[in-house]
Structure formats: C-alpha cells, structure tokens
N, C-alpha and C positions, 0 to 999 in steps of 0.2 A: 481572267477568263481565258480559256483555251480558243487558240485560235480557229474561227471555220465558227464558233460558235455566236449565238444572239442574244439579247435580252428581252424576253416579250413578258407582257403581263397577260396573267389565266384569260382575260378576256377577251386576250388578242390570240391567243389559240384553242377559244372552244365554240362549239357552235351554239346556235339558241334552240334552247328547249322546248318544249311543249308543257302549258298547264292544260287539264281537263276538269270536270264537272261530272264526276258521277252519279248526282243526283237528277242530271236530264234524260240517263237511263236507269230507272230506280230499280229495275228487276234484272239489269245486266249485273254480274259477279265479276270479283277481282278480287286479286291479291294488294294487300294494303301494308306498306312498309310503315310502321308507325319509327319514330326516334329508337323507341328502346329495342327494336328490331336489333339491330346493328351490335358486335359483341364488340368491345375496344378491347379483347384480349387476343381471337381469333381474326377480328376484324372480315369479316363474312356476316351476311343477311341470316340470321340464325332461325327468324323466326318472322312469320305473316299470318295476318287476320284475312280470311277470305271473309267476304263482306255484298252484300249488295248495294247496290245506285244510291237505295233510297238510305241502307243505313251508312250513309258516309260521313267520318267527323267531318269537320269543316277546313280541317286542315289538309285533308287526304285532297291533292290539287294537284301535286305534280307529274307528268305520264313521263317514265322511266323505259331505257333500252337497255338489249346488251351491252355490255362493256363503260356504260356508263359510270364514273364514279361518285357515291353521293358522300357528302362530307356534312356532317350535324354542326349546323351553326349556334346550336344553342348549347350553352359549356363547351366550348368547343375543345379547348385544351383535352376534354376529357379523350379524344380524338376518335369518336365512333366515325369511322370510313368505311367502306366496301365499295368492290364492284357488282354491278348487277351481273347474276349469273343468267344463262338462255332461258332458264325454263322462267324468267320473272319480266320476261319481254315484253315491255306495251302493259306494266301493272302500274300502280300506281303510288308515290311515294309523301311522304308528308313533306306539307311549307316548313319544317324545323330541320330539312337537308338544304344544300347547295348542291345543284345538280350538275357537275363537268361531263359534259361528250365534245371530246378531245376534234379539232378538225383534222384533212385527211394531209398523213405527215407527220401528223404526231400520234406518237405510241401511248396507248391509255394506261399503261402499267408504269412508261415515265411519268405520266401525271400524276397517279394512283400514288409511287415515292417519293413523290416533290412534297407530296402534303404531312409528310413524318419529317421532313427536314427541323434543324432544330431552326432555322429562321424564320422559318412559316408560321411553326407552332406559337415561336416568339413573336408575330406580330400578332397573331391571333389572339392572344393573352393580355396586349396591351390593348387591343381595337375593341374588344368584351366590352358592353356597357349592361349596368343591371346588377344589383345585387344577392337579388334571390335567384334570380334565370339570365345570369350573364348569356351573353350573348352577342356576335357578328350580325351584319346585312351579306344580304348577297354581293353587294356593291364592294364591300370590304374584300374580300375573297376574291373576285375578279381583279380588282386590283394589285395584289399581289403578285411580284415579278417572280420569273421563270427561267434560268437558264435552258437555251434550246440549242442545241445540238443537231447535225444532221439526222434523218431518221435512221440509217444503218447504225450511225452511234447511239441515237437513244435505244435501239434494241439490243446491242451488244453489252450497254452498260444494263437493261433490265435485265438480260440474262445472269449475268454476274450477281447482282441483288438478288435475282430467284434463287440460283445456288447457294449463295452464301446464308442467306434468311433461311433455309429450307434445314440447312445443317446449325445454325443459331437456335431455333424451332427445339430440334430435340436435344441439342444438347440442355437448353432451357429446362423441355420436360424433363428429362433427367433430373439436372439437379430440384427441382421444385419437388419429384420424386422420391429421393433421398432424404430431402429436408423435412417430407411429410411424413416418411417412414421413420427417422429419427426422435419426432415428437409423438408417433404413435408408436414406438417402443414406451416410452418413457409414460406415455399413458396407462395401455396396458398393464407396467407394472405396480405403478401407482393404483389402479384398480384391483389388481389383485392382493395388496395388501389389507385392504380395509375388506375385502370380500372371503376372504380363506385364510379366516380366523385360526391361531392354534389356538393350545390348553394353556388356560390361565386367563381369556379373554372375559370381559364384563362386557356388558349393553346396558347404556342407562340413558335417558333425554338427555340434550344438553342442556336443560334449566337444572339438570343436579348438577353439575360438573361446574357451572358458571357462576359468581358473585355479580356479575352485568352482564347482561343481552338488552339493550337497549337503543335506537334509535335517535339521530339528529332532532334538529328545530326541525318542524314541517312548516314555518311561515320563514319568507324570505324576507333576512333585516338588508339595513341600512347598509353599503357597502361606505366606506371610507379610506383613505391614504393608505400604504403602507407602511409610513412613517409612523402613524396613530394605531395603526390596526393592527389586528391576532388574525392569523391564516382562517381560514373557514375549509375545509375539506369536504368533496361531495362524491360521488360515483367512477368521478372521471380521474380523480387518481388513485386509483387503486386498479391496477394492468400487471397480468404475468405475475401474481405472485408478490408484488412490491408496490409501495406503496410511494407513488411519485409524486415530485415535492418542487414539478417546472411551473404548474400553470397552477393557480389559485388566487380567490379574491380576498379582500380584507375584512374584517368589520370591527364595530369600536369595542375598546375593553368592556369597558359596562355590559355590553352584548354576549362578550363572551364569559365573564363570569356568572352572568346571571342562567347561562346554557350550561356550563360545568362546575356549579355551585354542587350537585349530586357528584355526578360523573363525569368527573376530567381523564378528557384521554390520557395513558401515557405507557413510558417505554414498556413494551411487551404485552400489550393488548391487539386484539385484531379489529382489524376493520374491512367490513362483510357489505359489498355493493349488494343492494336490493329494490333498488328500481331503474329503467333503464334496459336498453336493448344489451347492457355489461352486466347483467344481474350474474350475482351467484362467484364474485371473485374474491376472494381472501388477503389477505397481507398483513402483514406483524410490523406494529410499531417499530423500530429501531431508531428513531433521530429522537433526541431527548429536545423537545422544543414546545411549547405553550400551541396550541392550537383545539377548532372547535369543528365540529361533523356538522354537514347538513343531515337531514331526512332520509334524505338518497343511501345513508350508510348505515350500517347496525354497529352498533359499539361493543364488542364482547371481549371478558375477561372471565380465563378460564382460572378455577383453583388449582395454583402450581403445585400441591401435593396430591393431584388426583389427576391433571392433565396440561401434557406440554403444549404449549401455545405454537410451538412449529409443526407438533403432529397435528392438534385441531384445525390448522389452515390448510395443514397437506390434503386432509380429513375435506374441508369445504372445498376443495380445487377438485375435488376427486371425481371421475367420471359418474359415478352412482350416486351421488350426490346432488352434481348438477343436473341430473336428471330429478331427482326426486325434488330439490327447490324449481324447478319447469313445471313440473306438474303442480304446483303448492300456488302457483302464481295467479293472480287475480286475470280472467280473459277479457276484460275489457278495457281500453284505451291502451294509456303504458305499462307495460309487464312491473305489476310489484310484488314484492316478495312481502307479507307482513310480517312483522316481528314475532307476531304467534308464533307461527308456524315454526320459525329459526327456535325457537326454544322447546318446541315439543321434538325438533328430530334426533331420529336415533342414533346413536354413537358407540361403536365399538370400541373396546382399547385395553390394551393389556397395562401389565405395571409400569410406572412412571419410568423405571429404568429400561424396560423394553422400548417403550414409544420412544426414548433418546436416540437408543439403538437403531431402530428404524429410519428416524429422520438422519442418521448421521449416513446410513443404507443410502436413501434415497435424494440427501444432498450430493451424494457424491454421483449415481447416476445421472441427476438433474444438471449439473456443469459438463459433465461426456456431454451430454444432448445439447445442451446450450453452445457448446465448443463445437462440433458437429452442425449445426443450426448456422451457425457464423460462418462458418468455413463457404457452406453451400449460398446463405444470404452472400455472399462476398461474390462468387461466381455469380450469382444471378447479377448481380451490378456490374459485375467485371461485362457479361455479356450485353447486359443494355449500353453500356458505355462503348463496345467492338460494334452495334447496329448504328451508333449516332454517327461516331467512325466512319464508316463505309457509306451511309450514309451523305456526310459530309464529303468526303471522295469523289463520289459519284456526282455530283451537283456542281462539285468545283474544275472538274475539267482530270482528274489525279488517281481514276480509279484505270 
C-alpha cells in the first residue's frame, strides 16, 4: 500500500441512505430504476419507468441522488453499476441495487472504479448465494475493503481512469466495428449467392433433393455413464457452422439402436437445429463416430449426385433462409421449426460441379473472415485485459 494511504471498508466511507414508500403518495410520479435499467456494457441508467405511488412494485424502495452509485446485487458479477445522473435526483430505485453515496472526502468516481476492480468482483462471485438469482446482501458489499487515498489523489487517479477509459471506449468500438463489418461482408455474399441465380440453375423442395429429413427422439431417455453410453446430440451443438463434440450427454446402447435402427447418422450428413432460441444452424458431419440426435435436431442426407452437402448447409446458414425458417416457426412458447416445413423449402442449385465450385469460393472467403474475426476478437481481449491493468494500478498505489 502506498504510503499517506488507508484501508477502510465501503461502509466506513459511505453515508446512509434513504428508503421511501411511494405508495403513501399514490398519485405522486417518479421515475423507477428497475435492475434491468442499468446497461453492464455502457454501464449508464439507460432506461426508467415513470410510474405512480399507487402503481409501485414492491421493490421500488430506495430514494436515489446525484452522484450516487447503485451497484445490482443480484448476479452481481454480471456488474450492472452506474451513477445517478442530475436529472434522476430524489427518483427512486429498486431493493435489487446497493446504493453507495460516497462521505465528504471521497470522490464518487473513486468508488464508482473500486467496484470493476478484479478483487471486488472476486469476492462478489464467491459471496453469491442462490442458484437461479445468485445474489449478495447489502451487508456483503459494505463489507468490502477499500484502499483510500488522500482526496487530491483519488481525483487525480479518477482523472487518469476517465482518460484512459475514454480512449479504451473507442478503440473498443472500433474494433467491435470491424469485426461486425467483416462478418457482414461475408454475409452479404453468401446471400447473394443463393439469390442471383445464373443459367443453368434448378429450384426444387428439398424433400426431392433428400433420401432423409428427419427428426431426433422427442421423449427424453435414460442418460447413463459414458463408459456404457453413445453420445446423444441436441441443438446446443451445432454453432457457427460446426458441429461441436465438448459437451453432451450419454445414453445406453439399446436406446440408441433402437433411435437409429432407420436412420443412423453419419459422415457427411447435416444436422439442422430446430427448436431453441439457435433454430435454423447447419453443420456437416465430419467425425466418423456412433452417436444419436435429440428432437431438437433434423437429420438430413442430401442425394450426393444431385446436391453437395457443404453447398446445402451453406444453403441453410444463409441469410434468406434464416429468415424464411423465422417465419415457418411455431409462435407460441419455444420457437420450433417442424420438420414439414424443412422439407417443403425451396432450394436453388446449379450442377453438382458448380455447387463444388462455389463452396470451394466461399470456404476460402469464410477463413479471410474467420482470420479477420480473430485478429479483432484478440484486441477486444488484449483491451479488457489493459482496463483490469490500470485498473489494478490505480487501486494499488502504481498508477
């Protein structure tokens, strides 16, 4: 610790709040911070319910100031923070914040970065109790020690963090900018393949094109070991185009012969997500391995002298397609795609050796975009890692 400096805990330098009852003026109006107010990417009040007395949740209790900082104890890691701006003076915020107002002395924009520290967030992470709504006490958070520093130096060290954050900010948007415009290149032309047909092009269902479009179990068996068991594949692997082979559960053989006594998957078939907030993702077998689909997946095998199994997936990833399986989707509860519908859509495609051509076209832009994508994912890391940095710096006495 840097010398001239202290060790207080939050509760030793904020003052006490105020809770209110706006149901004892029910026709009085306010502005109501509810949790999901708070952005954790801007980290700013983004958004309030003005509200009357009488219609206040139950939670709407806490009366907020300027320069206040409220920090969401519920998920906390997820790290929804802000400061109250002027015009939200005397409104009123939800019992799912901790409300810090800094005593006179300490700078509120120190407090405001104490709470991104990585030791804060880390005690916060392990203090969480609750499974479905982890969640801190206010008690916890008070708790929490503080390096204090005289007040000229906590204002000189927040100036520092403004600048520096200020220019992390856009280089951030930047790259996030780059990275969004390299997959909407790669979009675009991938749409305009399947859309700006030349001569020689066919349209036919894909029930002519396919020997299977078919569908997982829809009852969910026995899981078992994976010493005993055949993979079960469902919705959740199948991302980007690839069909991922980290996380899945087991079940006994008898289960799974008795699911792919018809239809066993294997190499060079797709597998088409259709139910699920992932609907509408494609990906080609490639591991030569025994395994069995849930429900969640369609099974399809296109006829290899009428159509490539890497143009058909390019075909399902496709911008106009995913819109047309959107609209195709059942509107009530969870979005499913039924397997009708995948076998009546219509499918463009020239001869077997063109569709090669294409996909060999459009593998090769798809690795520029992917290398391009990496590059930029890499700086956005490089930059959160320079914020925890400074960060850390600043906290420790070294900025």
């Amino acid at each position: 610790m840097k010398k001239g400096w202290l060790t207080k805990t939050l509760g030793e330098v904020l003052e006490k709040t105020e809770t209110v009852n706006p149901l004892q003026s029910p026709n009085t109006e306010f502005d109501y911070i509810d949790v999901s107010s708070v952005s954790n990417t801007t980290f700013e009040i983004e958004e309030t319910q003005r509200l009357k007395g009488k219609d206040a949740p139950s939670r709407a209790r806490k009366l907020v100031r300027t320069n206040d900082i409220i920090f969401a104890t519920i998920r906390p890691t997820l790290q929804r923070i802000a400061v109250v701006p002027e015009h939200l003076d005397k409104q009123v915020c939800s019992t799912g914040y901790f409300v810090l107002r800094p005593k006179q002395g300490i700078d509120y924009r120190f407090v405001f970065y104490s709470l991104f520290t990585e030791n804060f967030i880390g005690q916060m992470e392990s203090l969480q109790k609750g499974a479905s709504y982890p969640a801190v006490t206010d008690g916890d958070v008070r708790a929490q020690e503080i390096p204090v520093p005289p007040l000229a130096e906590q204002q000189r060290i927040v100036g520092l963090l403004d600048e520096a954050f200020e220019g992390l900010a856009t280089a951030k948007a930047n790259a996030e900018k780059n990275l969004q415009n390299a997959r909407a290149l790669f979009e675009s032309h991938l749409q305009s393949v399947f859309t700006q047909r030349g001569p020689g092009w066919e349209q036919k269902r894909m029930v002519e094109l396919c020997s299977i479009i078919t569908c997982g179990v829809a009852s969910t068996p026995k899981y078992v070991d994976e010493t005993v068991g055949v993979p079960f594949l469902s919705a959740q692997n199948v991302k980007d185009g690839e069909v991922l082979l980290k996380k899945y559960r087991f079940i006994s053989r008898g289960f799974h012969e008795k699911l792919t006594k018809k239809n066993k998957p294997q190499v060079g078939d797709i597998l088409y997500s259709r139910v699920g907030a992932k609907f509408g993702e494609a990906a080609v077998v490639e591991h030569d391995f025994e395994f069995s689909v849930y429900v969640s997946l369609t099974l399809i095998r296109p006829i290899a002298t009428k159509l490539d199994n890497y143009f058909l997936k390019l075909y399902l990833n496709s911008p106009s397609i995913k819109l047309l399986a959107k609209k195709s989707i059942s509107s009530s509860g969870v979005p499913n795609l039924n397997v009708k519908d995948v076998r009546e859509f219509p499918i463009s495609f020239p001869s077997i050796e063109k569709q090669r051509r294409i996909v060999s076209e459009i593998t090769t832009l798809q690795e520029e975009t992917q290398r391009l994508a990496r590059i930029y994912e890499r700086k956005l890391a490089a930059l959160a890692e320079l914020k925890k940095s400074l960060l850390h710096q600043a906290f420790t006495g070294e900025l």
